[in-house]
TORMI-404338 format. One line per field, with one value per residue (C-alpha): residue in one letter; x, z, y; residue number from 1. Coordinates in steps of 0.1 Angstrom, whole numbers, plus 5000, padded with zeros to 4 digits. Each point is the difference from the previous one (the first is absolute). Example, Ala and Ser with C-alpha at 12.3 -4.5 7.8 and 13.67 -1.06 7.14 Angstrom:
BEGIN
aa	A, S
xx	5123, 5014
zz	5078, 4993
yy	4955, 5034
i	1, 2
end
This chain:
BEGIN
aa	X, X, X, X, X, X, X, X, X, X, X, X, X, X, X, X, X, X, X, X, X, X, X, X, X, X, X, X, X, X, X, X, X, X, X, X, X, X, X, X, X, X, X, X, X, X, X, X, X, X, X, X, X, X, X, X, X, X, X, X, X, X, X, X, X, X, X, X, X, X, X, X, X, X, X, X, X, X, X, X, X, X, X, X, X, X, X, X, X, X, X, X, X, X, X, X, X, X, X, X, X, X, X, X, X, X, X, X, X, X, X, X, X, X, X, X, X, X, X, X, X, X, X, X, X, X, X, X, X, X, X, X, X, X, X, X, X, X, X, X, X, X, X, X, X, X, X, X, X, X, X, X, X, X, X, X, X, X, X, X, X, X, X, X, X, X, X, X, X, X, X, X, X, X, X, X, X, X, X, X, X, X, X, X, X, X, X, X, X, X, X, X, X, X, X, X, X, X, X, X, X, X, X, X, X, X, X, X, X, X, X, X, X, X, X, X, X, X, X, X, X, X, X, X, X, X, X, X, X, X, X, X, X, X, X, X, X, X, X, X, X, X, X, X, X, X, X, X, X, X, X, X, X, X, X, X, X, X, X, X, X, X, X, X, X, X, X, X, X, X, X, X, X, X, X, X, X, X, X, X, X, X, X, X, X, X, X, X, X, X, X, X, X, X, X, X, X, X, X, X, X, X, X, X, X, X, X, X, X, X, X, X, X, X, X, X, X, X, X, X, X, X, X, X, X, X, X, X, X, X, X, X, X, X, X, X, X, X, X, X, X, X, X, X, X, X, X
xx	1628, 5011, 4991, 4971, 4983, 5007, 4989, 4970, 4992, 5011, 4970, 4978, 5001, 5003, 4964, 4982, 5010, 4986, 4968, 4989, 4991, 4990, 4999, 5034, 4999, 5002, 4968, 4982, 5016, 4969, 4996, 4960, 5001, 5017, 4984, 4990, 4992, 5000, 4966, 4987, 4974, 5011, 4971, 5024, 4972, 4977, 4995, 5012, 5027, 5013, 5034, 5016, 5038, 5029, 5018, 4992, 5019, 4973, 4972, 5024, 5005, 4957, 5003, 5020, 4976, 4963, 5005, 4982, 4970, 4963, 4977, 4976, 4984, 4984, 5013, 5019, 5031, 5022, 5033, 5036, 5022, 5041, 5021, 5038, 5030, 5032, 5018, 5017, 5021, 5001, 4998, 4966, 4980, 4999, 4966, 4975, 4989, 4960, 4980, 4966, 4978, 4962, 4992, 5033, 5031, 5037, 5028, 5035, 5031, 5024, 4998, 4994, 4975, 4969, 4958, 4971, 4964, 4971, 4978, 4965, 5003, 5017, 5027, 5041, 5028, 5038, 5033, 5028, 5033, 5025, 5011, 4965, 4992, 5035, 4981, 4965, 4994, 5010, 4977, 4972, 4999, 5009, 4978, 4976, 4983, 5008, 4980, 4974, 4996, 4994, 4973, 4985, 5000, 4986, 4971, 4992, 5009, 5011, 5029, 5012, 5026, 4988, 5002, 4968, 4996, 4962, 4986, 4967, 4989, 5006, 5031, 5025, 5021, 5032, 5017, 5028, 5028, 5031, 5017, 4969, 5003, 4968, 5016, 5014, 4965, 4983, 5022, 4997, 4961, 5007, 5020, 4969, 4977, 4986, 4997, 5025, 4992, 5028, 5027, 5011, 4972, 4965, 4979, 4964, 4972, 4976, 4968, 4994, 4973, 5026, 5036, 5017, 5034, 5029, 5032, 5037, 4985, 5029, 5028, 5015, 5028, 5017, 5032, 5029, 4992, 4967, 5028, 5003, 4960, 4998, 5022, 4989, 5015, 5034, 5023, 4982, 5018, 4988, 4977, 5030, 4985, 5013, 4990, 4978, 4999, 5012, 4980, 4991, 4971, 4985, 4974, 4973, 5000, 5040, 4982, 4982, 4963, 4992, 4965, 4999, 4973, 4997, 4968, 4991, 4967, 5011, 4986, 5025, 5033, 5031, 5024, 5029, 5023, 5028, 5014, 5034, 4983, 4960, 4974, 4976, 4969, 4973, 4994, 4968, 5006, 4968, 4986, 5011, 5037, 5015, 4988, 5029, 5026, 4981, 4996, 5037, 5001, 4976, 5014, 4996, 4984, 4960, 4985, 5020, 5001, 4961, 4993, 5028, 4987, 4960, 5016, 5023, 4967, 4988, 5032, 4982, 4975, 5026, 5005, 5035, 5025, 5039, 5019, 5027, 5025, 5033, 4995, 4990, 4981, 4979, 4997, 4980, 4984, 4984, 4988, 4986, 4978, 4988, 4990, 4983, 4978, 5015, 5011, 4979, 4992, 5014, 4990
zz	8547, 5003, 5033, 4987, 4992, 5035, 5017, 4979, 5006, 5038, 5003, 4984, 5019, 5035, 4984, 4996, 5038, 5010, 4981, 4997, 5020, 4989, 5013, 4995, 4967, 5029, 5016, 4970, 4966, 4979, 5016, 5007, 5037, 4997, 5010, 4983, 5022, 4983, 4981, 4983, 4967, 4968, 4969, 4966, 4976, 5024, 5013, 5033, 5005, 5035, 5006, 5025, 5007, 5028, 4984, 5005, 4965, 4979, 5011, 4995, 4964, 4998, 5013, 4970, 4977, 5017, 5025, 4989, 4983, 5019, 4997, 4969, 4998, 5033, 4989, 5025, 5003, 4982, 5020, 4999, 5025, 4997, 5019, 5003, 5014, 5007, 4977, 4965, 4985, 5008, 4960, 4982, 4986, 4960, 4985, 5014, 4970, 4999, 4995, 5003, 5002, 5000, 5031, 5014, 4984, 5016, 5001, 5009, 4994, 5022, 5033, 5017, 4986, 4986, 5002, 4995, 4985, 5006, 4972, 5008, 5042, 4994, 5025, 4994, 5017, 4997, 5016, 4994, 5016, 5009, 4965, 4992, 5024, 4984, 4972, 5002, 4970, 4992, 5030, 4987, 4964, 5000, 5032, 5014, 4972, 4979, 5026, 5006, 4963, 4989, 5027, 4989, 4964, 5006, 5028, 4994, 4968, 4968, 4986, 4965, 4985, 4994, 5011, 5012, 4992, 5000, 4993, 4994, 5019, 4977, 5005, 4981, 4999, 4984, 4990, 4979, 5003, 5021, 4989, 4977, 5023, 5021, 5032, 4978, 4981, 5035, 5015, 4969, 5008, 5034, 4992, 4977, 5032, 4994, 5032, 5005, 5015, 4991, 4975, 4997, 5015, 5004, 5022, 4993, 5031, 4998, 5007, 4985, 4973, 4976, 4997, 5027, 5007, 5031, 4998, 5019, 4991, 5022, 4979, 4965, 4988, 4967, 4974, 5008, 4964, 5011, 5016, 4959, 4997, 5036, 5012, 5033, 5009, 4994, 5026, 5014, 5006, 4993, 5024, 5014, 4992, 5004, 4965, 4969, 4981, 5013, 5007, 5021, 5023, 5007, 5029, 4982, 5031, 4983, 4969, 4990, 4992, 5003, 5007, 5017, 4999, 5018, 4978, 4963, 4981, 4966, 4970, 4969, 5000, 4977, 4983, 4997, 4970, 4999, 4964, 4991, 4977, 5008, 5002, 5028, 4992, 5015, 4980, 5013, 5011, 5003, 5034, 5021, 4981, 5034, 5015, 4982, 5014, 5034, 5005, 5004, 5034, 5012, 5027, 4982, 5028, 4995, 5028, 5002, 4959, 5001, 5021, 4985, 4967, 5014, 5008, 4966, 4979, 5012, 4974, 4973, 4990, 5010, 4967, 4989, 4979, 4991, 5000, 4979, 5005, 5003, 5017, 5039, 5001, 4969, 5011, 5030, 4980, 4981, 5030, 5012, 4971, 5006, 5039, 4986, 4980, 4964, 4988, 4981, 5018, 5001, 4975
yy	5604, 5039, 5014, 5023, 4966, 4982, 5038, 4995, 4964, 5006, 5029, 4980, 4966, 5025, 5013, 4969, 4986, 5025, 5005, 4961, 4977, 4962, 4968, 4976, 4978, 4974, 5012, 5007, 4988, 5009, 5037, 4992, 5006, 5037, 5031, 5028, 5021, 5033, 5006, 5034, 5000, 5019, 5011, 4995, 5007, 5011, 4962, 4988, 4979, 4986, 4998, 4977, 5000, 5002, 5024, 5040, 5003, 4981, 5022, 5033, 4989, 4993, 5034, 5011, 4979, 5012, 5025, 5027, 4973, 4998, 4978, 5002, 4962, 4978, 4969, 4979, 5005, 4975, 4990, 4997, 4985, 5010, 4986, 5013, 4972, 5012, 4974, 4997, 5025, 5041, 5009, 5008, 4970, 4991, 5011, 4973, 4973, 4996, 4965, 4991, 4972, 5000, 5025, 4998, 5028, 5001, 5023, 4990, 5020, 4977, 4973, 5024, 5025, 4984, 5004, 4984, 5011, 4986, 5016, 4988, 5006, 5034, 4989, 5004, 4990, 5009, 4995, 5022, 5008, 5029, 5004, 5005, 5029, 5018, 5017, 5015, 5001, 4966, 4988, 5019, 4993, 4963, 4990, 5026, 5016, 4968, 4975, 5028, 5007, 4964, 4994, 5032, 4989, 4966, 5005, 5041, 5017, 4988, 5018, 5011, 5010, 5035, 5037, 5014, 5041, 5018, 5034, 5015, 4971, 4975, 4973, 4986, 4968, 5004, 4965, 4988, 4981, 5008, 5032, 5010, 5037, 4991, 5016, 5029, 5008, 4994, 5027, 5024, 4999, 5005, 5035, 5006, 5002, 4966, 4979, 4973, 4960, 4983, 5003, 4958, 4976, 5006, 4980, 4991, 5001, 4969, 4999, 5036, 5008, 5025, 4992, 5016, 5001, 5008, 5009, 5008, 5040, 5011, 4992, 5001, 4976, 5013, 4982, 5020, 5012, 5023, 5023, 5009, 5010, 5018, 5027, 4993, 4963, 5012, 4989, 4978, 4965, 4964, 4983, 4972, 4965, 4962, 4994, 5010, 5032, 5032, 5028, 5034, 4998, 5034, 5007, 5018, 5025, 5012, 5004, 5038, 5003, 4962, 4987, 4965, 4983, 4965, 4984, 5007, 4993, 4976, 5020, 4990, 4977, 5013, 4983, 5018, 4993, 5025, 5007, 5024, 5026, 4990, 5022, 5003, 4977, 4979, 4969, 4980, 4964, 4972, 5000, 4967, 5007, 5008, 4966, 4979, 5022, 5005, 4963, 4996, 5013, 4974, 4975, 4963, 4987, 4993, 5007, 5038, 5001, 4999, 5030, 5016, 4994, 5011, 5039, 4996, 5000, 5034, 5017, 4979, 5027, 5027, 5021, 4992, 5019, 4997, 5034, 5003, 5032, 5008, 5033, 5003, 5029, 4993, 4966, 5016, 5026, 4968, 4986, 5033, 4998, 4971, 5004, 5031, 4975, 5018, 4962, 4976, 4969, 4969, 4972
i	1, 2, 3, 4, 5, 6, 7, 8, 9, 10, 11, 12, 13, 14, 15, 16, 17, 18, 19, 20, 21, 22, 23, 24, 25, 26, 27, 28, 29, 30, 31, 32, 33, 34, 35, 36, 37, 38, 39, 40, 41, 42, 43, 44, 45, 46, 47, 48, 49, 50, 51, 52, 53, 54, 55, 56, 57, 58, 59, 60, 61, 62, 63, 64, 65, 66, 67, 68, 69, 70, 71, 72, 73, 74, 75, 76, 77, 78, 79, 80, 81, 82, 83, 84, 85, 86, 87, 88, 89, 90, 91, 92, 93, 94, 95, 96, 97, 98, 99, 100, 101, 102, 103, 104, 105, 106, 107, 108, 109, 110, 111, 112, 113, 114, 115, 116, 117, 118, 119, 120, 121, 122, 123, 124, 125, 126, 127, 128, 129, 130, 131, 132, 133, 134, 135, 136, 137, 138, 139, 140, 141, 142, 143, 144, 145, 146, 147, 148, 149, 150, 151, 152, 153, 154, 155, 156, 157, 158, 159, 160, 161, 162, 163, 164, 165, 166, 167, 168, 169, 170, 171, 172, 173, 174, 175, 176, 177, 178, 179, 180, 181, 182, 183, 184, 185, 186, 187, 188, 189, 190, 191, 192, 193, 194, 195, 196, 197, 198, 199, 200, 201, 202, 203, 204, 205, 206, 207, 208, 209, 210, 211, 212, 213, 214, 215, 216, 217, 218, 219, 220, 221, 222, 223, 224, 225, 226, 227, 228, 229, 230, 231, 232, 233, 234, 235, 236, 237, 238, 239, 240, 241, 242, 243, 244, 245, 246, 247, 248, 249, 250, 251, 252, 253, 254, 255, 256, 257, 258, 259, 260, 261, 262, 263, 264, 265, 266, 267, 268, 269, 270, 271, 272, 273, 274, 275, 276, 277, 278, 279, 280, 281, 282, 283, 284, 285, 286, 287, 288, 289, 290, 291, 292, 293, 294, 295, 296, 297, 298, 299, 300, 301, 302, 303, 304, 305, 306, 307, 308, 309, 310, 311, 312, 313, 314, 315, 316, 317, 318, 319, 320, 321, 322, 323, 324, 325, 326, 327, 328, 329, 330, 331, 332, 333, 334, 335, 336, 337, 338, 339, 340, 341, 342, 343, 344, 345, 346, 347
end
């Protein structure tokens, strides 16, 4: 081992003594009598969410997360308990694996960095380790806003696989699969002076008479290859991550001239299909086509697929088109037309 490595390993193990404190194995062996002492309640998506933990790092990386979020819903506050050991290895976890039964969903990346959902009683538990706290954003992504996320999904909102743009008060969804240019077309909109929800996943409120959606409003997260299309995200470096594809994440506050919107008002979903050499048009699709591909984002669990299902309906009378284009900014000019109420109607 060279000595940078042991120097390393050395800080981090004289960190953890003296940030964590847990009973022995011998005292405890399952962990269910620790304290976590150290409690403060974040809003991701405007909903709260209790955190309990005894480690001041877990609730600097909510910080990171949810900071600067408020509270925007009176639901009570669904809760996650993280607790941090000083045990197992000093080196960043794998990317945890996820399972699920029935109600009941796990994540585990090693022995010693696992959780627990409860989907139905809106309760989570994890327990990770030194190596764990090394990386914030690995902390972030593969626990925090992963745990608070799937709760979310499952007992608030329903989420998509969509962008979420609006102007002249009328919203649209923009789905398609992974790489179709939903983030890019979303942020071309955006530079067009069109309010910007979310650029990736798009979370439907229940219990709501017109499809409304929420979104992370605050931030855009581009392919390196957007850097191509916009001047602006030159230079800037890839978002570090254990695993999956690499990107740049962008505070919309960096970003010139954007409008961020937290809600949007469903009026028509898109389909994008980006062709080399297409022209710009709007092709009608049958209302209830988006249901199919909408429907695979529901958790296969009856008692949560049925109310997921209920809010799902709403986008059934949604007028629905595809968008085929190859260029961006007559791609948005299409839309523009449409929001302006110049396109024919769906089928």
């Amino acid at each position: 081992m060279s000595d940078l490595v042991q120097e390393y390993r050395t800080d981090a193990n004289a960190l953890a003594a003296s940030t964590y404190s847990v009973a022995t194995p011998e005292d405890d062996p399952l962990l269910c009598k620790t304290l976590l002492p150290l409690r403060r309640v974040f809003f991701p998506l405007g909903f709260a969410v209790e955190i309990e933990t005894n480690s001041e790092q877990v609730l600097d990386a909510a910080m990171e997360s949810w900071g600067g979020l408020r509270q925007r819903y009176s639901d009570r506050a669904l809760r996650l308990c993280i607790g941090v050991v000083n045990t197992g290895p000093a080196i960043c976890p794998p990317a945890p694996v996820v399972r699920a039964r029935g109600h009941l969903l796990s994540l585990v990346a090693d022995g010693h960095n696992q959780a627990s959902c409860d989907l139905k009683e809106g309760f989570a538990f994890a327990w990770l380790n030194r190596g764990a706290m090394l990386d914030s954003s690995y902390l972030r992504y593969h626990f925090l806003e992963a745990l608070a996320l799937t709760l979310l999904a499952t007992l608030r909102v329903v989420t998509v696989h969509a962008a979420a743009v609006s102007r002249y008060g009328r919203g649209m969804l923009l789905c398609g699969a992974s790489g179709a240019g939903k983030s890019s077309l979303a942020y071309g909109c955006a530079r067009a002076g069109w309010s910007y929800t979310s650029d990736d996943a798009s979370h439907l409120l229940r219990g709501v008479d017109q499809p409304r959606v929420i979104g992370n409003s605050h931030q855009f997260r581009f392919r390196p290859s957007a850097q191509t299309l916009f001047p602006e995200l030159g230079g800037r470096s890839l978002t570090p991550r254990a695993r999956g594809k690499p990107s740049i994440e962008v505070p919309t506050s960096e970003l010139p001239n954007i409008l961020a919107v937290e809600e949007a008002a469903i009026h028509n979903i898109i389909f994008l299909n980006r062709r080399p050499s297409s022209v710009a048009q709007l092709k009608p699709l049958p209302r209830g086509f988006a249901m199919d591909y909408l429907r695979q984002h529901v958790y296969p669990e009856e008692v949560i697929d049925l109310s997921q299902t209920a809010t799902l309906e709403q986008l059934s009378a949604v007028d629905t088109y595809e968008l085929r284009y190859s260029d961006l900014t007559r791609a948005v000019a299409q839309l523009d037309r449409l929001a302006k109420g110049e396109v024919s109607e769906a089928i």
